[in-house]
Phi, psi and omega in degrees: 000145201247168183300338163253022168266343203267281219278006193253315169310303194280347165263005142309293150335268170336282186313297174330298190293324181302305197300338191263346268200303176288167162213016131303127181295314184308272189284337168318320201311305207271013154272345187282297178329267155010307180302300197308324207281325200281333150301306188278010164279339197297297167329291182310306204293338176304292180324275164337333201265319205059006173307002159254086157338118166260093151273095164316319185257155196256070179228000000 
């Protein structure tokens, strides 16, 4: 995994754990974004890396 899929995961982490944590709604709302936008860059960067295998055969 490469160093900015590492750091894109823990600031995914991070925001999720905040967002469950407040308790206010107005910024809970924008650590659960956050969460999500910081996944899916985590995803992009995995991809971008080639660290995801496709095995065709099944067995």
């Amino acid at each position: 995994m490469s160093r900015i899929a590492k750091g894109f995961l823990i600031l995914a982490v991070l925001s999720a754990v905040l967002g469950c944590l407040t308790t206010e709604n107005s910024s809970g709302d924008a650590f659960l974004i956050a969460s999500g936008v910081f996944s899916g860059l985590f995803l992009l960067a995995l991809i971008a890396g080639r660290k995801i295998k496709f095995d065709p055969v099944l067995r």
